[in-house]
C-alpha positions as CSV (number, residue, x, y, z in Angstrom):
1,X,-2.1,-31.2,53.5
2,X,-0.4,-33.9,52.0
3,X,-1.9,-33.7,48.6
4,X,-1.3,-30.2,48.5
5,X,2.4,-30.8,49.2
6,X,2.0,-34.5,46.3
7,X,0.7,-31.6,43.9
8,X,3.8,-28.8,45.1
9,X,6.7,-31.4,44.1
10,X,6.3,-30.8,40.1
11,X,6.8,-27.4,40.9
12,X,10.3,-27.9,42.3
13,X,11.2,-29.9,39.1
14,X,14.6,-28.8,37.0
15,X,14.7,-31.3,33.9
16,X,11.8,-29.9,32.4
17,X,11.3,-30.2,28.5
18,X,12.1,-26.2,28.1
19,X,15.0,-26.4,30.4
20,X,16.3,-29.3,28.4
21,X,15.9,-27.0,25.2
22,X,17.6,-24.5,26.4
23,X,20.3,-26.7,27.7
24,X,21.2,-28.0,24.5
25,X,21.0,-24.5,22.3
26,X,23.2,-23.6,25.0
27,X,25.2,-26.4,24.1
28,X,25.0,-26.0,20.3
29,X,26.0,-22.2,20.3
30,X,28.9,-22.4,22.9
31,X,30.8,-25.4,21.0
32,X,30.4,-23.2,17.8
33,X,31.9,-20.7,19.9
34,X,34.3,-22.4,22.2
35,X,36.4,-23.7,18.2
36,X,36.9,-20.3,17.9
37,X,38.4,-19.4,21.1
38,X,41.8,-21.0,20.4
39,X,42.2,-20.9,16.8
40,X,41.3,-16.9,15.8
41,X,44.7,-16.3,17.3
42,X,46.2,-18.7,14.8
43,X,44.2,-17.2,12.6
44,X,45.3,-13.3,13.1
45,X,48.2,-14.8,13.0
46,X,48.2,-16.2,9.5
47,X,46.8,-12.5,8.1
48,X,50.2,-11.1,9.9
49,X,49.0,-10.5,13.1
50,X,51.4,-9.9,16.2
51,X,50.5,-10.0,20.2
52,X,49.1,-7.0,20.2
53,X,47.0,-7.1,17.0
54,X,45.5,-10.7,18.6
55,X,44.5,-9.2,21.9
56,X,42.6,-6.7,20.1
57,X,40.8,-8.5,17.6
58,X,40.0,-11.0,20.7
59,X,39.3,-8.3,23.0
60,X,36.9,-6.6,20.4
61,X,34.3,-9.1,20.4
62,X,33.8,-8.8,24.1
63,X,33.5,-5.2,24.4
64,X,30.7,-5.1,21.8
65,X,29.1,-7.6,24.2
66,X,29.4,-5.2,26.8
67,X,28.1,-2.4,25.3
68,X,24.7,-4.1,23.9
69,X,24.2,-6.4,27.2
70,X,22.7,-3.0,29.6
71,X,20.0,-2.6,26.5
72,X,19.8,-6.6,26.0
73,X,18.5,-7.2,29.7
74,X,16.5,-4.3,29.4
75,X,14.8,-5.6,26.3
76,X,14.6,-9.1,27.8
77,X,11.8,-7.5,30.2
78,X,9.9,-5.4,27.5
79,X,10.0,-7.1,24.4
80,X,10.4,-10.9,25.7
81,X,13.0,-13.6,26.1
82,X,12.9,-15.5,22.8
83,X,12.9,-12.0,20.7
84,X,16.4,-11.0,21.9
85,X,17.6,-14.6,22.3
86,X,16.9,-15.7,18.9
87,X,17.9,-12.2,17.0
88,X,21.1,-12.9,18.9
89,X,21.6,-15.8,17.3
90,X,21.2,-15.2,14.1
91,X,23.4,-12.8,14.1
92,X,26.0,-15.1,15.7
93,X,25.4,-17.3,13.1
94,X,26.2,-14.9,10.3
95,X,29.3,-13.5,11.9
96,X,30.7,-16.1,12.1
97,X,30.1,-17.5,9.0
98,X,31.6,-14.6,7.6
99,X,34.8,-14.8,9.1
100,X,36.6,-17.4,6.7
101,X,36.1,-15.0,3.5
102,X,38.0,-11.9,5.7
103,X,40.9,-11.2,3.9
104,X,42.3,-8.5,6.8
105,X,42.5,-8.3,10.0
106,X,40.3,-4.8,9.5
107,X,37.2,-6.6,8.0
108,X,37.8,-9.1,10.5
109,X,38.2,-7.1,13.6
110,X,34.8,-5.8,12.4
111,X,33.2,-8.6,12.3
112,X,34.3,-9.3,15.4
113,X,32.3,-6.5,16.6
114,X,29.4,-7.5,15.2
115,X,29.9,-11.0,16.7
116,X,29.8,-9.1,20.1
117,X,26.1,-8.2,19.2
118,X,25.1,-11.3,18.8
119,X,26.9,-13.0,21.6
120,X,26.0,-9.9,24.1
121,X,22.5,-10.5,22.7
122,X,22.0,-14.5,23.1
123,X,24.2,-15.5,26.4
124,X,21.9,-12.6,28.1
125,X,19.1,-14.4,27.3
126,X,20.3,-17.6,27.9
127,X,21.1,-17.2,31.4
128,X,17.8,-15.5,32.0
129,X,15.6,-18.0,30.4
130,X,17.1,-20.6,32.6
131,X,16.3,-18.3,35.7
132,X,13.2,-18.4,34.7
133,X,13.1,-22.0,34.8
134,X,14.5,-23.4,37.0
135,X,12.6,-23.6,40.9
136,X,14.0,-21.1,43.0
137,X,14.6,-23.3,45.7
138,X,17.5,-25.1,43.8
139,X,18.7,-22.3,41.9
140,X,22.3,-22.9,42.8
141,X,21.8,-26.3,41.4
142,X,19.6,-25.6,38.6
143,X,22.5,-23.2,37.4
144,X,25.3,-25.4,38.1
145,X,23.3,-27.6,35.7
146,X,22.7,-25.2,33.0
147,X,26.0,-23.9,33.2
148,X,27.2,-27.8,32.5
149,X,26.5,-27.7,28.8
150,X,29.0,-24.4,29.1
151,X,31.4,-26.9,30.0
152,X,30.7,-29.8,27.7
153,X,31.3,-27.4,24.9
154,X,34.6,-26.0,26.6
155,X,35.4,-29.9,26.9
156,X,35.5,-30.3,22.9
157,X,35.6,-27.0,21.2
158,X,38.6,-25.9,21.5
159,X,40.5,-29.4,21.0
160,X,37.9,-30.0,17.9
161,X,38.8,-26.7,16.7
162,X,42.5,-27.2,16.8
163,X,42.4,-30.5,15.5
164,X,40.3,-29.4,12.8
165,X,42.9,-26.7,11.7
166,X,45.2,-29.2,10.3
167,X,42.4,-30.7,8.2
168,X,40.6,-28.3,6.8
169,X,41.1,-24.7,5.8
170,X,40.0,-21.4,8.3
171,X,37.1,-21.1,6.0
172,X,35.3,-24.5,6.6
173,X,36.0,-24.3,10.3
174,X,34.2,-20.8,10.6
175,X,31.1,-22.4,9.0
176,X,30.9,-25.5,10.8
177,X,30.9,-23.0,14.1
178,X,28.0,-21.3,12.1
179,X,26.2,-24.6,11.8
180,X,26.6,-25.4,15.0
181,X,25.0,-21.7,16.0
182,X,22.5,-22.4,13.4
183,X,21.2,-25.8,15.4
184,X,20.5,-23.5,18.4
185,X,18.9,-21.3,16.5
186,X,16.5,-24.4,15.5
187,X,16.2,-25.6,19.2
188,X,15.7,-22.2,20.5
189,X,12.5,-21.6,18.3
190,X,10.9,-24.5,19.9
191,X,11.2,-23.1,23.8
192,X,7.6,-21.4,25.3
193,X,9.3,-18.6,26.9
194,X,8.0,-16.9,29.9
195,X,5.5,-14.1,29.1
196,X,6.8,-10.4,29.9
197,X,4.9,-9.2,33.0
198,X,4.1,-5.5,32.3
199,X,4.7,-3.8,35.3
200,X,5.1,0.0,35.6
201,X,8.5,0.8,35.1
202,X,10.5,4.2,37.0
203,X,10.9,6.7,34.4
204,X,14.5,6.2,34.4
205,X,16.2,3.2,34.6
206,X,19.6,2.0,35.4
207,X,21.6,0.5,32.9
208,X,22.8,-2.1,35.4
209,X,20.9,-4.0,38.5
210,X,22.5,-2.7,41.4
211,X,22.1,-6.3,43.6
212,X,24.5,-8.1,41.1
213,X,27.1,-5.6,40.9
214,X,29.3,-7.4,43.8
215,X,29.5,-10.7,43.2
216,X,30.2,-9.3,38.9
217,X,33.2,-7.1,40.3
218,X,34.4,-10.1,41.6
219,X,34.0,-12.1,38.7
220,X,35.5,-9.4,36.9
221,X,38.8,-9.8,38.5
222,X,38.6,-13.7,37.6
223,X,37.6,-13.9,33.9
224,X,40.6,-11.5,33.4
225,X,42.4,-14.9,33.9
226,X,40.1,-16.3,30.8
227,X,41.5,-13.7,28.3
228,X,45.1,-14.7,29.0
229,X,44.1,-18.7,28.7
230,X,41.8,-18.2,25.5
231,X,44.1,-15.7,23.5
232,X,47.9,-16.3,24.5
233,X,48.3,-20.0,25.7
234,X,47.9,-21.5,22.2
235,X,50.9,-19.1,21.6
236,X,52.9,-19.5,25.0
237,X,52.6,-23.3,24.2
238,X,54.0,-23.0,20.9
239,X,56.7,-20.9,21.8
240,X,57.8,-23.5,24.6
241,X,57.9,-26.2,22.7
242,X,55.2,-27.8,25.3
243,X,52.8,-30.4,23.8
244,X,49.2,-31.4,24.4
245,X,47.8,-28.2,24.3
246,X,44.3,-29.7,23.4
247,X,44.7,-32.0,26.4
248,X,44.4,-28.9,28.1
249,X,41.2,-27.8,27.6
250,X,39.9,-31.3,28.0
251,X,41.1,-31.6,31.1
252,X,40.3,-28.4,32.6
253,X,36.4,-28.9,31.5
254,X,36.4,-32.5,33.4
255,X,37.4,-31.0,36.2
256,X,34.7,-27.5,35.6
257,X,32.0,-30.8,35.1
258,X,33.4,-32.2,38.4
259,X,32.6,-29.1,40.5
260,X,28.8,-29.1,39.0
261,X,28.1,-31.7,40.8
262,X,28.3,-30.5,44.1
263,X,29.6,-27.1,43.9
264,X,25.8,-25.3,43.3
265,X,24.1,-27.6,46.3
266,X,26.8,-26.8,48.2
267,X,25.9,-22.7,47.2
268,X,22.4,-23.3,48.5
269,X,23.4,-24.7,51.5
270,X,25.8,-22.7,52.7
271,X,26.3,-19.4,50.8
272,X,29.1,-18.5,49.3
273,X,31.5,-18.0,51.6
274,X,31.5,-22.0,51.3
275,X,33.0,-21.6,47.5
276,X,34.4,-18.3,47.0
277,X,37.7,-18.7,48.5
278,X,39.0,-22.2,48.3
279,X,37.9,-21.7,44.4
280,X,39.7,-18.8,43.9
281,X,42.7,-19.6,45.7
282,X,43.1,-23.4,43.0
283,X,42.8,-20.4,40.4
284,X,45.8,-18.0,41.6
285,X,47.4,-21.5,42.2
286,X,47.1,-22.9,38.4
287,X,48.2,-18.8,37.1
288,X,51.1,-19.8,39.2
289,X,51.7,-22.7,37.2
290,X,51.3,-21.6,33.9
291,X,53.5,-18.5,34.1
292,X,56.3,-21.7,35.1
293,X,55.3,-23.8,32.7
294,X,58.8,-26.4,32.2
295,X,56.6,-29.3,30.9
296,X,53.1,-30.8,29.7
297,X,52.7,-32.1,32.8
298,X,52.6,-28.9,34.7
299,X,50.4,-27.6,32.1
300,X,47.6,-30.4,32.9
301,X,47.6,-30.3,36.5
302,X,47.2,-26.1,36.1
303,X,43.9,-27.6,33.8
304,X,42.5,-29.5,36.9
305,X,43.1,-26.8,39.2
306,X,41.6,-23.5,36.9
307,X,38.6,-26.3,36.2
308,X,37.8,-26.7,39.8
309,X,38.5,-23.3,41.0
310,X,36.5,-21.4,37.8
311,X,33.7,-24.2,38.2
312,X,33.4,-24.0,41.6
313,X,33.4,-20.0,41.8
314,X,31.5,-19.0,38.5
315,X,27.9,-21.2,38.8
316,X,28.0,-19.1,42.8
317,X,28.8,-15.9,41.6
318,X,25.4,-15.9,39.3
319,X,23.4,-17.5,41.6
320,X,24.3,-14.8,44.0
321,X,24.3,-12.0,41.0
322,X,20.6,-12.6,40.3
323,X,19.1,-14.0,44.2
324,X,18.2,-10.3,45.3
325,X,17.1,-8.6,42.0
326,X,13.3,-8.1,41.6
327,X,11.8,-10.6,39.1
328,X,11.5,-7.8,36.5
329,X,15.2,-7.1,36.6
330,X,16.3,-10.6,36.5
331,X,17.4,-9.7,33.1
332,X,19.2,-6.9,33.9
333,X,21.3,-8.4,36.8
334,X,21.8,-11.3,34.0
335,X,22.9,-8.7,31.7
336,X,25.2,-7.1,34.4
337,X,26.5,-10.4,35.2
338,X,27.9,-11.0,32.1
339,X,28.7,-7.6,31.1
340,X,31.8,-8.0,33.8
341,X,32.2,-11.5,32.6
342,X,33.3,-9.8,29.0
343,X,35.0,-6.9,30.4
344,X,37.1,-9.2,32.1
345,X,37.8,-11.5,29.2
346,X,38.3,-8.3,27.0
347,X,40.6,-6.0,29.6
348,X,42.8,-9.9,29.8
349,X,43.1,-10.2,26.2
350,X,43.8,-6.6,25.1
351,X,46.0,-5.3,28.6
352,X,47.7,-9.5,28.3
353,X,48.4,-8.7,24.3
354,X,50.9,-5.4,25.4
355,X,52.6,-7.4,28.6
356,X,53.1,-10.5,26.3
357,X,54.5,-8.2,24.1
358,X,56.7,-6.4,26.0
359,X,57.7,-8.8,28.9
360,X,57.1,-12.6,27.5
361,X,53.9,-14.4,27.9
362,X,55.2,-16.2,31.3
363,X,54.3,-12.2,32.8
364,X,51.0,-12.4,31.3
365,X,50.3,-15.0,33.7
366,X,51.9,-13.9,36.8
367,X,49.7,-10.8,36.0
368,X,46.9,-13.0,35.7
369,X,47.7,-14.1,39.4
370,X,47.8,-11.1,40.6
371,X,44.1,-10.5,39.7
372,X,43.0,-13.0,41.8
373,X,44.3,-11.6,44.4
374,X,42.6,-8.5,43.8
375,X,39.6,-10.2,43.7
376,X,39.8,-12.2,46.9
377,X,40.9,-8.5,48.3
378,X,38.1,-7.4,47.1
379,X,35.8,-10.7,48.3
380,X,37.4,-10.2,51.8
381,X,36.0,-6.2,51.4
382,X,32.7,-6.7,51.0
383,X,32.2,-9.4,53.8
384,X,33.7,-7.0,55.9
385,X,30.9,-4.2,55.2
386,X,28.5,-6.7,55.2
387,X,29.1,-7.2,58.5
388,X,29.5,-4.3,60.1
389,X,26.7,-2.6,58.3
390,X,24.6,-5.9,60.1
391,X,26.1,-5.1,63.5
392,X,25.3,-1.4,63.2
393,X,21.3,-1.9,62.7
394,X,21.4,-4.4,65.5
């Protein structure tokens, strides 16, 4: 019995050498991404962009991730995990590369969308090949984990892409973040994916898995937050006169790489009751914050707080997203997962671009609050069905 349970405890490992690949292409593509975040504002801005204009081009991207993610997780379980991951980032790759020669925001805005595809296409995968990965005993932690090198990129991409703005030309930065993609790519190729397990599938499928579609409303509500941070603080900053903008970001992804430490353990322990609320009540706090905003120092304590409260929250929410799926739809509740992770971004950046434009950019903020509150609404909602459909079958 107790070689049996010497020979089990491999099993349960998470640094494996194909989780540490897929770590660090995670890594790769998401600093490529996370320069852009901040600085293709500045960047509409520069072709004559306004508010609006911004929110668009921004909110673009994410609704063509939206649309291909349904088809991307269904792929994932017919075709294989490195076919759509890698395709994904290719065309990342040459998106982006692409969008230093755009001359207006039209050519641009369409290469945003296909910049969607590829995004939609590769973070799909991403988050499914680490599922498959990672034991399912520990796969609060294993995810917390994974979803660090998230948060090492979000630690230096935006501040290297803003510092790099005042360097070098638009141009240059876009294909550095191509490089970078292009370095995943490389990684990526090297990962022995899971094999497909061909199992007889219903003659018609739903375009989403129906066990994740809880905990991504919730999330929904959240990363609407994201698309006012991402699009409209570089601006709001500006227009304040408030400093240390890349200080921001830094901070805020400490505190996101604080919260991995304990935050996914403390998911397997205890559920997520444990971490939905106290997380999403340090994000409606730091929305509070910024839509006040009188110095730099207000500015880095709302940081911490979105850090610890998005860290805490979003690593929980996939966890529980993908726990009750059947293993041939762990794609698909990926793919669901982050399909209201985009719309959230994208609804934020697009609905933020008409308030900022109409009522100041402090209102896209207390707007941004007022999500969260939805959300916890929402959180409060389900429990309570939960629980009375529990006491009605006993």
């Amino acid at each position: 019995m107790a070689n049996q349970q010497m020979k089990a405890r491999p099993k349960e490992r998470i640094w494996t050498r194909d989780f540490v690949l897929i770590v660090l292409a995670n890594f790769f593509v998401f600093i490529g991404f996370q320069m852009t975040l901040p600085t293709i504002p500045l960047f509409v801005e520069k072709l004559g962009g306004n508010d609006q204009l911004i929110g668009i081009v921004v909110g673009i991207f994410t609704f063509s991730a939206l649309l291909l993610r349904p088809y991307a997780g269904k792929t994932l379980e017919t075709r294989g995990r490195g076919f759509i991951f890698l395709s994904g980032l290719a065309i990342f790759v040459i998106s982006v590369g692409t969008f230093g020669f755009m001359t207006s925001i039209t050519f641009l805005f369409m290469m945003r969308v296909v910049q969607g595809v590829g995004w939609g296409f590769s973070t799909t995968a991403s988050g499914t090949i680490a599922t498959d990965l990672i034991p399912a005993s520990r796969r609060g932690e294993g995810m917390g984990y994974y979803g660090l090198s998230g948060n090492l990129a979000l630690a230096f991409g935006p501040s290297l892409g803003l510092a790099l703005t005042s360097i070098i030309s638009f141009k240059q930065l876009f294909l550095i973040c191509a490089g970078l993609g292009l370095v995943a790519l490389l990684l990526s190729s090297k990962i022995r994916y899971k094999k497909v397990e061909r199992v007889q599938a219903p003659a018609k499928q739903s375009l989403y898995e129906k066990s994740a579609l809880k905990p991504s409303m919730l999330l929904f509500f959240l990363t609407v937050t994201f698309g006012g941070i991402a699009t409209f603080l570089p601006l709001y900053t500006a227009d304040k006169h408030i400093e240390g903008l890349q200080w921001y970001f830094l901070l805020y992804a400490a505190a996101l790489m604080v919260t991995r430490t304990f935050s996914g353990k403390l998911y397997d322990r205890k559920g997520h009751q444990a971490v939905y609320i106290p997380g999403t009540l340090l994000i409606m706090l730091a929305m509070v914050l910024l839509a006040w905003l009188p110095n730099s120092l207000v500015l880095y304590i709302a940081a911490i707080l979105y850090g610890l409260g998005f860290g805490t929250v979003q690593p929980a929410l996939q966890a529980w997203s993908i726990e009750k799926a059947p293993l041939n739809r762990r794609g698909m509740a990926n793919a669901t997962f982050f399909s209201f992770f985009d719309l959230g971004i994208g609804f934020g950046a697009i609905v933020f671009g008409q308030i900022g434009h109409l009522l100041g950019y402090s209102s896209i903020y207390k707007a941004a609050a007022l999500s969260v509150f939805i959300s916890m609404l929402l959180y409060f909602f389900f429990i309570y069905k939960e629980r009375r459909s529990l006491a009605q079958q006993g």
